[in-house]
C-alpha positions in Angstrom: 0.0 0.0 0.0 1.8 3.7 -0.7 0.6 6.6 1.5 -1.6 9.0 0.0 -1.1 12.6 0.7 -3.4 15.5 0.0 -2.7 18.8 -0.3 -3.1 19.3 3.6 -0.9 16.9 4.1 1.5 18.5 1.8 1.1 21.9 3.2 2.0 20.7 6.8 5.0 18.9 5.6 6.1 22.2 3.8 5.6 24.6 6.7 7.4 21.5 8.8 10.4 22.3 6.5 10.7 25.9 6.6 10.6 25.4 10.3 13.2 22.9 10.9 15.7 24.1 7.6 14.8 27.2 7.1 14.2 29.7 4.6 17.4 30.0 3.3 18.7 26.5 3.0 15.1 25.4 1.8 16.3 25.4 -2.1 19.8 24.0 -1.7 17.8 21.3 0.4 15.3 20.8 -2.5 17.8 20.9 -4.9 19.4 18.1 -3.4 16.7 16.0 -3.2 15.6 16.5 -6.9 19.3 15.5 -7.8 19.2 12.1 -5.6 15.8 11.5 -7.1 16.6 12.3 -10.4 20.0 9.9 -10.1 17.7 7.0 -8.8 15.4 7.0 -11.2 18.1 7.2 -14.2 19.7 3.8 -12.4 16.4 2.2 -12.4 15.6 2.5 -16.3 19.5 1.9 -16.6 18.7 -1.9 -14.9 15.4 -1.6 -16.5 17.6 -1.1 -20.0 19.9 -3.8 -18.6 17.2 -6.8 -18.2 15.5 -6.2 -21.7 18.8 -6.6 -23.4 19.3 -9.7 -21.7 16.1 -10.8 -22.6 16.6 -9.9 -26.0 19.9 -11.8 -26.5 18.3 -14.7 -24.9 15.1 -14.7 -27.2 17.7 -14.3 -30.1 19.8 -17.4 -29.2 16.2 -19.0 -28.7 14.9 -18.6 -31.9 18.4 -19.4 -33.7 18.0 -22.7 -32.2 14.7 -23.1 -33.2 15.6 -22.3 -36.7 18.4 -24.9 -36.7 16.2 -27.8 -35.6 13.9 -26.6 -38.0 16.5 -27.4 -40.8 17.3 -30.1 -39.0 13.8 -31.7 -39.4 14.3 -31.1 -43.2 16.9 -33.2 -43.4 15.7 -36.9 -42.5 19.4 -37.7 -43.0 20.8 -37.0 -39.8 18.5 -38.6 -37.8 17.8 -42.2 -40.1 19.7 -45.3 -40.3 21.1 -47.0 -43.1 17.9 -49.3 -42.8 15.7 -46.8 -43.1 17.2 -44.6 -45.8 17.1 -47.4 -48.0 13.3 -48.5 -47.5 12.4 -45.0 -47.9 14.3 -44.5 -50.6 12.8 -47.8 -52.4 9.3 -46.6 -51.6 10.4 -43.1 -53.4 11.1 -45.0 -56.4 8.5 -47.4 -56.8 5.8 -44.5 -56.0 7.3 -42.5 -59.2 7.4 -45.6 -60.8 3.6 -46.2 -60.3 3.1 -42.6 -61.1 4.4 -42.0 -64.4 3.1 -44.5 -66.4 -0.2 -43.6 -65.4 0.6 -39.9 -66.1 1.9 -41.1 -69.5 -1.4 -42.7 -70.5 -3.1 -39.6 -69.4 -1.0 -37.8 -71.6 -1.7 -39.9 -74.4 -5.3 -40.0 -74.2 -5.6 -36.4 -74.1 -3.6 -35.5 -77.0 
């Protein structure tokens, strides 16, 4: 939960430090606390800039890997035996075999 202050709230904490600082060292005061505040909140959206690289770098190397077992997949190869290679490769051929005299006679009754 953060504190909520209205503007009596303000007004008493204002009056509070005129009392206790003074007039005179009220801006140099101020001043200072708008410097450690602005220093603060340039560290925070430096970590802030910090994480999202890291995040970035890491979805990167993510989706390079993704691509490369991607190509992988493509390429049946690598992850067949010899066994297997040739049966599919026996299938290939006697699937084109069975297809192109049929396409042939197609061919040859259309023309």
């Amino acid at each position: 939960m953060t504190p909520q202050f209205g503007f009596s709230e303000i007004l008493v904490l204002a009056l509070l430090a005129i009392i206790v600082v003074g007039p005179k060292d009220l801006p140099v005061l101020m001043r200072n606390f708008g410097n450690f505040f602005s220093s603060l909140q340039s560290l925070g959206n430096e970590f802030k800039s910090a994480f999202a690289e890291m995040d970035a770098s890491n979805e990167i190397s993510e989706i390079q890997k993704e691509i490369s077992s991607l190509k992988d997949i493509g390429n049946y190869e690598n992850f067949l035996d010899s066994d297997i290679k040739g049966e599919l490769l026996s299938l290939e051929t006697e699937l084109r075999e069975e297809i192109s005299p049929s396409v042939k006679k197609k061919d040859d009754s259309v023309s």
